[in-house]
TORPA-4810 file (N, C-alpha, C, O; in nm, 3 decimals):
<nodes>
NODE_1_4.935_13.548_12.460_5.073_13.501_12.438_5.102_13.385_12.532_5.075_13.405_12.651_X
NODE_2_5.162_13.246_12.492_5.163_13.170_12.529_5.269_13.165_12.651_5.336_13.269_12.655_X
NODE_3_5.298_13.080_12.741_5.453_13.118_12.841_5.573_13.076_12.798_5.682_13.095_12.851_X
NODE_4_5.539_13.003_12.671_5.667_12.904_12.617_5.708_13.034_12.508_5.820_13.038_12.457_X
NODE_5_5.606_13.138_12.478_5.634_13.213_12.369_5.723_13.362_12.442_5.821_13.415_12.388_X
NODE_6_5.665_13.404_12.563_5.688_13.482_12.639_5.849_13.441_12.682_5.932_13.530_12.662_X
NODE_7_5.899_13.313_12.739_6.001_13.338_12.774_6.101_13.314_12.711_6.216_13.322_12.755_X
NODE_8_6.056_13.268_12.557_6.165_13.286_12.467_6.177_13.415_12.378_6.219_13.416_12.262_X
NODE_9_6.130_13.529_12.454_6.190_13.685_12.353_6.283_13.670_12.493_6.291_13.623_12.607_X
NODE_10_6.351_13.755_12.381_6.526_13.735_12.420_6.616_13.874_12.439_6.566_13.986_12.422_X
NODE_11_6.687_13.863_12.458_6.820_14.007_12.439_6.957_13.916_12.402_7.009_13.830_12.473_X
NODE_12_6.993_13.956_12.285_7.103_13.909_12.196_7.223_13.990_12.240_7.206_14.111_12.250_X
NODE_13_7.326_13.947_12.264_7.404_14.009_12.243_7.511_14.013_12.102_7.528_13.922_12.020_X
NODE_14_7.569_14.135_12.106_7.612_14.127_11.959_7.768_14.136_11.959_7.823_14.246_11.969_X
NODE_15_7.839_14.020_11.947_7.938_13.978_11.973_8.020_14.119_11.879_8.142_14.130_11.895_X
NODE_16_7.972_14.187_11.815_8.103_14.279_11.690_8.042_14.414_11.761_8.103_14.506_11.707_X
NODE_17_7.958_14.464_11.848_7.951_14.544_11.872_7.950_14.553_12.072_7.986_14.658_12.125_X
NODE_18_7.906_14.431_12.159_7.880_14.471_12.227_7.757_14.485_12.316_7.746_14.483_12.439_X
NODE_19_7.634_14.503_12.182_7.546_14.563_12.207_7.432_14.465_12.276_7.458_14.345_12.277_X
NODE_20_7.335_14.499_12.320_7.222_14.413_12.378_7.098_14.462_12.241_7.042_14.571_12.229_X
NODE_21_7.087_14.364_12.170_6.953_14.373_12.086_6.837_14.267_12.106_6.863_14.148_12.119_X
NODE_22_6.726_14.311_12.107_6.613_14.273_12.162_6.566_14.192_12.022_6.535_14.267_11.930_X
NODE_23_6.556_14.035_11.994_6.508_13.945_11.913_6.349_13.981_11.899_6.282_13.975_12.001_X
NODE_24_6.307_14.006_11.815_6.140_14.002_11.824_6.073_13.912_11.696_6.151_13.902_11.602_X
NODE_25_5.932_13.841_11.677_5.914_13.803_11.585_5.786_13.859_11.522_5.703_13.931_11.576_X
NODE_26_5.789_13.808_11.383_5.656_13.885_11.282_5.648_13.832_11.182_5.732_13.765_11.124_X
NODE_27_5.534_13.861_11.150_5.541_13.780_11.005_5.604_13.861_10.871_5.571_13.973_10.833_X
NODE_28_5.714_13.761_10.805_5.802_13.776_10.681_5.668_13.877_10.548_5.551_13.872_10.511_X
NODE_29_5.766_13.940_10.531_5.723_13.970_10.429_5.827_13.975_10.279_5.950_13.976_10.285_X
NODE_30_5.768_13.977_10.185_5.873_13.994_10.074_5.996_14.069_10.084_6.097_14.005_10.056_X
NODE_31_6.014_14.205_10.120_6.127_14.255_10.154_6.263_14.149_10.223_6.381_14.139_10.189_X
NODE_32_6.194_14.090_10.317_6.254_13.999_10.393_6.317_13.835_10.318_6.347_13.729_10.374_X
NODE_33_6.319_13.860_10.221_6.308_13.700_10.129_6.450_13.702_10.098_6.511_13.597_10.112_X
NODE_34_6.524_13.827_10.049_6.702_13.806_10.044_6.711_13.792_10.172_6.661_13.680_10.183_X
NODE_35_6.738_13.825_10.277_6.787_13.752_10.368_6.777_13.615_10.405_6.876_13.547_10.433_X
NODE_36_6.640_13.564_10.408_6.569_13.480_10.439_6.681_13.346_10.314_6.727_13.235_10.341_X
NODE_37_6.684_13.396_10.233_6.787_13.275_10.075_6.909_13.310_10.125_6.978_13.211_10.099_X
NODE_38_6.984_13.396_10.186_7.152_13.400_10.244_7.126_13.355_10.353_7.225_13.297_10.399_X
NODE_39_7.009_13.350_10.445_7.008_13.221_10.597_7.035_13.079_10.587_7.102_13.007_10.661_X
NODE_40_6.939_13.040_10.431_6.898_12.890_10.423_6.999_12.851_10.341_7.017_12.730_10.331_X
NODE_41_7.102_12.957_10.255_7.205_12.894_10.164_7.304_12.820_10.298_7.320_12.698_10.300_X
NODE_42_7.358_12.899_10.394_7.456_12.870_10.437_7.396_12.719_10.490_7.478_12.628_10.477_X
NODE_43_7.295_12.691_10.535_7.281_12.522_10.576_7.298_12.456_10.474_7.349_12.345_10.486_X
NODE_44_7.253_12.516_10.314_7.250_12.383_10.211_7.382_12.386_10.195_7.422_12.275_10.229_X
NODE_45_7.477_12.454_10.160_7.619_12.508_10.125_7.737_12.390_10.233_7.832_12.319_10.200_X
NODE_46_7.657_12.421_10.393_7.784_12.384_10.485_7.737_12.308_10.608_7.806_12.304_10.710_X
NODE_47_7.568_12.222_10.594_7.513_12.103_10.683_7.456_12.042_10.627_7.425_12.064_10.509_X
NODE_48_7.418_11.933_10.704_7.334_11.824_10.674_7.233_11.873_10.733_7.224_11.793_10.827_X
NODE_49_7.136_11.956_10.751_7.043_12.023_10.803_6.905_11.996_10.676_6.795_11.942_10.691_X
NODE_50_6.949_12.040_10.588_6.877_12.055_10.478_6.937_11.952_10.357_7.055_11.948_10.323_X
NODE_51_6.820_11.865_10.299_6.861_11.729_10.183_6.940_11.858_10.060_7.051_11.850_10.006_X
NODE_52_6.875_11.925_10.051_6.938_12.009_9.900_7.083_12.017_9.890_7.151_11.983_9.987_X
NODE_53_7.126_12.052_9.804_7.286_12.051_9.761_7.298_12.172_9.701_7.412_12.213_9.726_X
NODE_54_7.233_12.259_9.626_7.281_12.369_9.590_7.152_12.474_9.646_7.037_12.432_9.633_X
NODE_55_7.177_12.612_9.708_7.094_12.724_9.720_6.969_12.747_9.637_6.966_12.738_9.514_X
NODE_56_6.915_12.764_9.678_6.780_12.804_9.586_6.800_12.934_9.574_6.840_12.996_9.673_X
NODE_57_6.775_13.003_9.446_6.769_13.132_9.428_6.675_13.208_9.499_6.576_13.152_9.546_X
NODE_58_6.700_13.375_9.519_6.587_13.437_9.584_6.426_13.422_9.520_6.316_13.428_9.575_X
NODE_59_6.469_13.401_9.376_6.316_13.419_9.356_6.230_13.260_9.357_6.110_13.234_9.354_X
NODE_60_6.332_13.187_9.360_6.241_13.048_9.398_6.230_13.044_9.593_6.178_12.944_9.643_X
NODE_61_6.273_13.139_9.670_6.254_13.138_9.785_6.145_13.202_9.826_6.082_13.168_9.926_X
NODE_62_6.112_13.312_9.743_6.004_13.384_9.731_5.870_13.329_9.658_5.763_13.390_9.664_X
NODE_63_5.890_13.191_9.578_5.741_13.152_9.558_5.725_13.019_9.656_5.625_12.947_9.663_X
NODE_64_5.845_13.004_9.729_5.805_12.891_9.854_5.759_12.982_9.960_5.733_12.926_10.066_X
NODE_65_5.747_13.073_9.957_5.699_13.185_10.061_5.541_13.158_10.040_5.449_13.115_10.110_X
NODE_66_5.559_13.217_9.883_5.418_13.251_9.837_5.301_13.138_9.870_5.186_13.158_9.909_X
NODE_67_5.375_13.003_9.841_5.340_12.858_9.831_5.257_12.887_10.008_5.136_12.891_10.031_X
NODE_68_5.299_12.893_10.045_5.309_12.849_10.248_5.184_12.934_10.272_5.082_12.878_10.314_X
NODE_69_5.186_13.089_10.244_5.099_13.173_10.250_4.972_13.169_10.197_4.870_13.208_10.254_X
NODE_70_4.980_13.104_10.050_4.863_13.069_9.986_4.771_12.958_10.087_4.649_12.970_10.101_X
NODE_71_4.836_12.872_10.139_4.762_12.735_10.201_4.737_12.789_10.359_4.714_12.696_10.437_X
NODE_72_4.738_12.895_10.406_4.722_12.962_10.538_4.767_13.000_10.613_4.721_13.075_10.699_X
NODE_73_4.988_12.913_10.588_5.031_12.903_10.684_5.089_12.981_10.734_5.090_13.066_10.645_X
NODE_74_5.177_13.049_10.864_5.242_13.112_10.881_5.387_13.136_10.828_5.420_13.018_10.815_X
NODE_75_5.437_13.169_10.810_5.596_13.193_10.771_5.620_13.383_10.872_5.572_13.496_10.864_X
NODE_76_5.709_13.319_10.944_5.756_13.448_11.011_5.939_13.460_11.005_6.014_13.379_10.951_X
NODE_77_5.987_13.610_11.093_6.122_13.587_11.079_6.100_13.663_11.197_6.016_13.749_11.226_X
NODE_78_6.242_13.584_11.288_6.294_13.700_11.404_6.414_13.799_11.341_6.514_13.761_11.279_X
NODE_79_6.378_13.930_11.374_6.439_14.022_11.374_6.493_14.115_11.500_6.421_14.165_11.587_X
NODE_80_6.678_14.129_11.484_6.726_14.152_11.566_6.782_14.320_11.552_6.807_14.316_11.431_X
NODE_81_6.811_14.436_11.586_6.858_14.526_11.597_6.833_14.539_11.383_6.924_14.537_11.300_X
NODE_82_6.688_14.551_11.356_6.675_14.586_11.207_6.717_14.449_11.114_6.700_14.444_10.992_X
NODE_83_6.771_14.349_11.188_6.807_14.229_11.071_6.741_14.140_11.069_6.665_14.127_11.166_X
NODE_84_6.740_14.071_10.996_6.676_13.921_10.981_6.745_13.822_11.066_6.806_13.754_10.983_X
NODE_85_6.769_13.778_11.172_6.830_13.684_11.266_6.769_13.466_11.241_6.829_13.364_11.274_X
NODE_86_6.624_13.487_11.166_6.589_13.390_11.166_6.476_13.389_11.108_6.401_13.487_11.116_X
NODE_87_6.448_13.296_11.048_6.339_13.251_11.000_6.224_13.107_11.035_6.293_13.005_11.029_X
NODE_88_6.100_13.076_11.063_6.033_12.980_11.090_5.890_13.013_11.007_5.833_13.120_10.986_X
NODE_89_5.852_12.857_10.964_5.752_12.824_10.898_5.664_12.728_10.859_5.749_12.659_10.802_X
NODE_90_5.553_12.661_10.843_5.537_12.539_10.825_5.471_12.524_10.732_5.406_12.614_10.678_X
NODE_91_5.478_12.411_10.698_5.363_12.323_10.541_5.304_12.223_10.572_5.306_12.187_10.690_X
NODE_92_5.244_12.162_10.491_5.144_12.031_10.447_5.228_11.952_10.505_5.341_11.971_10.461_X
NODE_93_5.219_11.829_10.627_5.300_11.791_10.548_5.264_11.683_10.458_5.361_11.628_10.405_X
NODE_94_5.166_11.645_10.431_5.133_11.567_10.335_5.075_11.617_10.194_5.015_11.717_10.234_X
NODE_95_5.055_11.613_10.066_4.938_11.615_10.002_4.802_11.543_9.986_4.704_11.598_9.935_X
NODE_96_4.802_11.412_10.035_4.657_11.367_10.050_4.570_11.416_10.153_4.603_11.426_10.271_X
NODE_97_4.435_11.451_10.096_4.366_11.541_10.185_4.360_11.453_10.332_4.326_11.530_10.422_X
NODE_98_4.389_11.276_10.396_4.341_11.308_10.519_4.499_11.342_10.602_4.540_11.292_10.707_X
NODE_99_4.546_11.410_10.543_4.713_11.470_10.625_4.664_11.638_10.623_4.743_11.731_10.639_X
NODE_100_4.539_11.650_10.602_4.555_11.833_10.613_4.510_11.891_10.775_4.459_12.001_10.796_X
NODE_101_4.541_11.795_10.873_4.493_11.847_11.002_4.648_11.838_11.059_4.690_11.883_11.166_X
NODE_102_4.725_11.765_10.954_4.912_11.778_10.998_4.956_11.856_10.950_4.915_11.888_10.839_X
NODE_103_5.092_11.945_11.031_5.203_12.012_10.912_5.323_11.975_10.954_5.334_11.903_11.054_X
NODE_104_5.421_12.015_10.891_5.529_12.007_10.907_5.639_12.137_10.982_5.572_12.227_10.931_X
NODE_105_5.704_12.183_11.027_5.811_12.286_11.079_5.898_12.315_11.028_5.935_12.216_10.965_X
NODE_106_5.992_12.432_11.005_6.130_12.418_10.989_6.169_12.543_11.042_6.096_12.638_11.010_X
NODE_107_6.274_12.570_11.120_6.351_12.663_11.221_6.455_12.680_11.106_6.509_12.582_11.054_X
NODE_108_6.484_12.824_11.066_6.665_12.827_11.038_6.730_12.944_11.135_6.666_13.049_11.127_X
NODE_109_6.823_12.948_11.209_6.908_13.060_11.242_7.011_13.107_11.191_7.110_13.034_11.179_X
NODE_110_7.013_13.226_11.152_7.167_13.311_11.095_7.274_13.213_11.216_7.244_13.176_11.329_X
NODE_111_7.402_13.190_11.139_7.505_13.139_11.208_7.552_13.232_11.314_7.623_13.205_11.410_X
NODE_112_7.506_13.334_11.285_7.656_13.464_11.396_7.475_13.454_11.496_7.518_13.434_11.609_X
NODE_113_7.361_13.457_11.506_7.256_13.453_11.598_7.253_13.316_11.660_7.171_13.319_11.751_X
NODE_114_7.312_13.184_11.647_7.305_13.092_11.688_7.329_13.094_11.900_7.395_13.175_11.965_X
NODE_115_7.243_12.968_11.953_7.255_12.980_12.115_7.253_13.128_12.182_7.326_13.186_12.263_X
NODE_116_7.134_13.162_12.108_7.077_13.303_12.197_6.948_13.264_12.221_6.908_13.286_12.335_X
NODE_117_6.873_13.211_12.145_6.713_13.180_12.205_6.631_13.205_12.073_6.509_13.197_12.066_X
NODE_118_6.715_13.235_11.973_6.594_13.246_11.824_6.551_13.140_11.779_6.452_13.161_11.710_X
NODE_119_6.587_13.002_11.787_6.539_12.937_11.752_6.416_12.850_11.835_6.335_12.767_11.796_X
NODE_120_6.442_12.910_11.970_6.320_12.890_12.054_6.204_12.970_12.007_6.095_12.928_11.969_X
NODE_121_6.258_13.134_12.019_6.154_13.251_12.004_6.070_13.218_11.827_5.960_13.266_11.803_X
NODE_122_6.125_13.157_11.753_6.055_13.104_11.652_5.990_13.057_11.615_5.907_13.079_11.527_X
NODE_123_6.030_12.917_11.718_5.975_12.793_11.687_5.809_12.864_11.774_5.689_12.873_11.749_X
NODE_124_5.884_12.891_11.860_5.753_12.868_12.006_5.669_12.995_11.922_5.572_13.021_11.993_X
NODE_125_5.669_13.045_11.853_5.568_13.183_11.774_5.520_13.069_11.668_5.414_13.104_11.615_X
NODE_126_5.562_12.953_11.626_5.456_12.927_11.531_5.411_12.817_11.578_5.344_12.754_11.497_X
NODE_127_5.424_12.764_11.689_5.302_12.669_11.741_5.217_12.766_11.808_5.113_12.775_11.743_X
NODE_128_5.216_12.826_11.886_5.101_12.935_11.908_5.032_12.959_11.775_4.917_12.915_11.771_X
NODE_129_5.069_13.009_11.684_5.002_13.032_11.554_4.946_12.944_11.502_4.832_12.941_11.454_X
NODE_130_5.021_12.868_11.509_4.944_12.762_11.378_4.839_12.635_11.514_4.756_12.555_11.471_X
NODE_131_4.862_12.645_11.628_4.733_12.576_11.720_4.651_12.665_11.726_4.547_12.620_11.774_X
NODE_132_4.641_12.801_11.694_4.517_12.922_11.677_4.454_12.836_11.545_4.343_12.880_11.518_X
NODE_133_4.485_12.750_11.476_4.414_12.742_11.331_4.333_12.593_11.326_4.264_12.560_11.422_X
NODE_134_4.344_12.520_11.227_4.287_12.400_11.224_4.306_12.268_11.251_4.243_12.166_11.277_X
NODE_135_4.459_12.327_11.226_4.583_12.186_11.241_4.599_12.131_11.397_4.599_12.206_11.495_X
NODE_136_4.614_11.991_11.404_4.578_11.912_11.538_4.723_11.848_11.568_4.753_11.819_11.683_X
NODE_137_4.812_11.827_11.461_4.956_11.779_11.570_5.039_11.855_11.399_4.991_11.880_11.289_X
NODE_138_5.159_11.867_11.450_5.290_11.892_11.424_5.392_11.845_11.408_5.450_11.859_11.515_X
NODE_139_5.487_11.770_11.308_5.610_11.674_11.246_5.739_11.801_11.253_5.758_11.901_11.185_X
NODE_140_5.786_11.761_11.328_5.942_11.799_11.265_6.037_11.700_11.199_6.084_11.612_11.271_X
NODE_141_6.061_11.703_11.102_6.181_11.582_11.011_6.301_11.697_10.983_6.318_11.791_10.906_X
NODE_142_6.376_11.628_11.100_6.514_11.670_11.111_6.649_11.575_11.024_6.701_11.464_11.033_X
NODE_143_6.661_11.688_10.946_6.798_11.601_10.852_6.874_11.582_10.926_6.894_11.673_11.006_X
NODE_144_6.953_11.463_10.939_7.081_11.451_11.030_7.023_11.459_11.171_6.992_11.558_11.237_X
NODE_145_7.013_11.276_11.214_6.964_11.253_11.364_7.064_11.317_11.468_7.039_11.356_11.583_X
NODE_146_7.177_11.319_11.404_7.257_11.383_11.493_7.320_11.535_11.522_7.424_11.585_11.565_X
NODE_147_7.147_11.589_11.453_7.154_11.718_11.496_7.116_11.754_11.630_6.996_11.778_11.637_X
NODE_148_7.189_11.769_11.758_7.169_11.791_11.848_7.072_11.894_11.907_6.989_11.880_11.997_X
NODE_149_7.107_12.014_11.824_7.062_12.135_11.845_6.910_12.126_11.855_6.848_12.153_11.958_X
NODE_150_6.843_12.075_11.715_6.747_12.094_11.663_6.653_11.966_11.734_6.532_11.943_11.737_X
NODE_151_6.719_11.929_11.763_6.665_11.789_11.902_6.633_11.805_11.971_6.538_11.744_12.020_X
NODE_152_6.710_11.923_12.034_6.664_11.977_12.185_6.598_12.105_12.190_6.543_12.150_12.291_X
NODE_153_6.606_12.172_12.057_6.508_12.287_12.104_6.333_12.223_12.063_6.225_12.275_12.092_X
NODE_154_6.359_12.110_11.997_6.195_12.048_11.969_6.127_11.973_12.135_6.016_11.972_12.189_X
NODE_155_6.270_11.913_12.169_6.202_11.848_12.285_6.139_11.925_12.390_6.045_11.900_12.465_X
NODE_156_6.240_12.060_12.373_6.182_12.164_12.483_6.053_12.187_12.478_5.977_12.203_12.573_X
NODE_157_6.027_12.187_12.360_5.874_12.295_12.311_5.788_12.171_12.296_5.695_12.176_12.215_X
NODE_158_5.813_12.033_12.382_5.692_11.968_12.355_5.675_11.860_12.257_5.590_11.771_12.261_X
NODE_159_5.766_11.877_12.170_5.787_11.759_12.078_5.841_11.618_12.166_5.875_11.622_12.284_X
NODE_160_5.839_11.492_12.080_5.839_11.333_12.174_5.898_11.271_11.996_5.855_11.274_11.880_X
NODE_161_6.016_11.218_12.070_6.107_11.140_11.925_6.007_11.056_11.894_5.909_11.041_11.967_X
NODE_162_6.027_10.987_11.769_5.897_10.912_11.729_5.964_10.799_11.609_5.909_10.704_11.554_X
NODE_163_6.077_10.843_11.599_6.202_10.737_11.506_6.287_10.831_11.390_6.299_10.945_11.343_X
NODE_164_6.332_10.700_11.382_6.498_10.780_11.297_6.462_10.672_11.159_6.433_10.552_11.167_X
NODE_165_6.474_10.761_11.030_6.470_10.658_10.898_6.605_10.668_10.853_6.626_10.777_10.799_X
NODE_166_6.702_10.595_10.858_6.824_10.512_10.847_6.849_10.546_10.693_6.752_10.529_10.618_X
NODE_167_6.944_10.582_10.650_7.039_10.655_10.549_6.909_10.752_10.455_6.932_10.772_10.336_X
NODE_168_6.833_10.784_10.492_6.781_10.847_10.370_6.798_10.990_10.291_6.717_11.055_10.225_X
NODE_169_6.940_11.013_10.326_7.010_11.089_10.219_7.158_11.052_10.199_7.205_10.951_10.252_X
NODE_170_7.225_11.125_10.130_7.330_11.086_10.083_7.392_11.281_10.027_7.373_11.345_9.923_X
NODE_171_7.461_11.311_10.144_7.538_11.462_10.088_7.694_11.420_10.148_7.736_11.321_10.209_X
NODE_172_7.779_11.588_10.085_7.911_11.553_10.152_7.969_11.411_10.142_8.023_11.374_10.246_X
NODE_173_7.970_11.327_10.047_8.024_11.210_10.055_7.976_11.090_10.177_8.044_10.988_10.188_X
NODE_174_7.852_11.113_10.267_7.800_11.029_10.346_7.648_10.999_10.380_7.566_11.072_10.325_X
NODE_175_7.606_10.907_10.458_7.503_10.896_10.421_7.433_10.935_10.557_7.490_10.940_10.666_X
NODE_176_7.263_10.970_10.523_7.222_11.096_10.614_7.104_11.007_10.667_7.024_10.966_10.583_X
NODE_177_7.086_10.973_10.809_6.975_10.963_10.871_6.879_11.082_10.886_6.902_11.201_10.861_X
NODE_178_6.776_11.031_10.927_6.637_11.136_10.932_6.561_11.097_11.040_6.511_10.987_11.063_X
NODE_179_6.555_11.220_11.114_6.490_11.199_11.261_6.385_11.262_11.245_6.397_11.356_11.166_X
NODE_180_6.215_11.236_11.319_6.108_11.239_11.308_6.070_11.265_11.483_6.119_11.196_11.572_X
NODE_181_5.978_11.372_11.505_5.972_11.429_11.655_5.820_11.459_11.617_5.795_11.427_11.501_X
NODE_182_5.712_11.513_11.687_5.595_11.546_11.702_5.529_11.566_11.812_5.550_11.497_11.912_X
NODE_183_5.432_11.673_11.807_5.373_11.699_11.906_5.216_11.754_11.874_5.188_11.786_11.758_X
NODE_184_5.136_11.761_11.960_4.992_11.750_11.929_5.020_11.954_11.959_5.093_12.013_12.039_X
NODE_185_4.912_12.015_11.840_4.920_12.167_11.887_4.743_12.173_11.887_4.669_12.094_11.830_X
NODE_186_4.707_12.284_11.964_4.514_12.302_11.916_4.452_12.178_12.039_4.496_12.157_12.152_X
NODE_187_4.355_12.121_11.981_4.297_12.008_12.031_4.339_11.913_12.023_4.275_11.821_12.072_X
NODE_188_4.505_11.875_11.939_4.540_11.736_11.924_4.410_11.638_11.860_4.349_11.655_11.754_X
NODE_189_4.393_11.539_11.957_4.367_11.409_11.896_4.213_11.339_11.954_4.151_11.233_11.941_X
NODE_190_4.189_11.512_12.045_4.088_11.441_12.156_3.923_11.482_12.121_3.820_11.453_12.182_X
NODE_191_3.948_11.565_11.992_3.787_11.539_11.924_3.787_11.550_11.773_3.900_11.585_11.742_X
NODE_192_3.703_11.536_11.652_3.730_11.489_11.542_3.760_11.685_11.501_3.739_11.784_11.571_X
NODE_193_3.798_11.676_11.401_3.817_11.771_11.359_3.730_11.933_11.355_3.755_12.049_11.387_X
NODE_194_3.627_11.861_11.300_3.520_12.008_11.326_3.448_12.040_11.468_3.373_12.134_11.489_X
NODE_195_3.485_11.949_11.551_3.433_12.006_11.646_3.512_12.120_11.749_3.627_12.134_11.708_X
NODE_196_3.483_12.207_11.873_3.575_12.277_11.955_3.606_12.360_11.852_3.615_12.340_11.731_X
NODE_197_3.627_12.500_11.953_3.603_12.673_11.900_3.746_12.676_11.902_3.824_12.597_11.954_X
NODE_198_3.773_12.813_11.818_3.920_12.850_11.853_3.973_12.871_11.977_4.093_12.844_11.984_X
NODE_199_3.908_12.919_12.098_3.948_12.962_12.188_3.953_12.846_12.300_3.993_12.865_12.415_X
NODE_200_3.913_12.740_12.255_3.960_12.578_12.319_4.085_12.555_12.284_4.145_12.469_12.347_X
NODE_201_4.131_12.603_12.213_4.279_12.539_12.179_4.387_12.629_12.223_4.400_12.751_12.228_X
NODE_202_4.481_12.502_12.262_4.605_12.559_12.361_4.741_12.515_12.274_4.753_12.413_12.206_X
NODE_203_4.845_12.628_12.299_4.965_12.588_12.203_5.032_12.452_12.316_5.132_12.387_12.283_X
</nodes>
């Protein structure tokens, strides 16, 4: 377990009860996929977080699951006192085969779990994971440069801004910059691909 992974498990507190619940993460499974479509509606519904405009249904959330899983990748969720608190996962991010040593990220947090540490304890569980595998650096493309949040929990974990692409959406009646962050996971950049064992590589 990595130290960036270690000191983001957390103790939540639960603002309607009181209570101290212990955030933990794992990998999603189907059961977990309605929650996982009532996490990601509320960003398409009420931010610029996500380009989409209307919710994806559960069962098209469940073959972007399937999609992620088929190609190796991880998809996990933090779970808090039995709930789904969050979800993290990554993809391609390219389709031409020489982009398959890249992926891409995406963090969501339940709104009522927000500024407790899930979106650290997430993020930081799937660069450990996914630098255990083949992949050599990591893209986050953050909708809306002036998402603060999602700025700073990338910079924490190692990510380095890398540019902003200037209006490339258009929701809510305005137009949406796109911020671009990265960081090397595994061996990065410092031998060609097939060379170096799993146990050379560091998140």
């Amino acid at each position: 377990m990595s130290n960036d992974y270690a000191r983001a498990v957390t103790s939540i507190l639960d603002p309607r009860d009181h209570q101290h619940r212990t955030s933990s993460v794992r990998d999603a499974t189907d059961a977990d996929v309605p929650a996982i479509q009532q996490i990601y509606a509320h960003y398409v519904r009420h931010t610029l977080s996500t380009f989409e405009e209307e919710p994806p249904t559960v069962d098209e959330m469940r073959s972007r699951q399937a999609a992620v899983l088929r190609a190796g990748l991880p998809y996990l969720v933090a779970e808090a006192g039995g709930a789904v608190v969050g979800y993290s996962y990554a993809t391609v991010y390219r389709p031409r085969p020489a982009y398959r040593y890249t992926i891409e990220d995406s963090v969501y947090v339940a709104p009522d779990a927000q500024q407790r540490g899930v979106g650290r304890l997430l993020l930081s569980a799937l660069i450990e994971r996914c630098a255990a595998g083949p992949w050599r650096q990591m893209i986050a493309v953050i909708g809306n440069s002036n998402n603060t949040g999602s700025v700073t929990l990338h910079e924490k974990l190692g990510f380095r801004y890398v540019g902003t692409l200037t209006a490339t959406g258009y929701k809510f009646g305005q137009w949406i910059d796109t911020a671009l962050m990265q960081r090397e996971i595994g061996l990065g950049q410092h031998t060609a691909p097939e060379l170096g064992s799993p146990e050379d590589r560091q998140p």
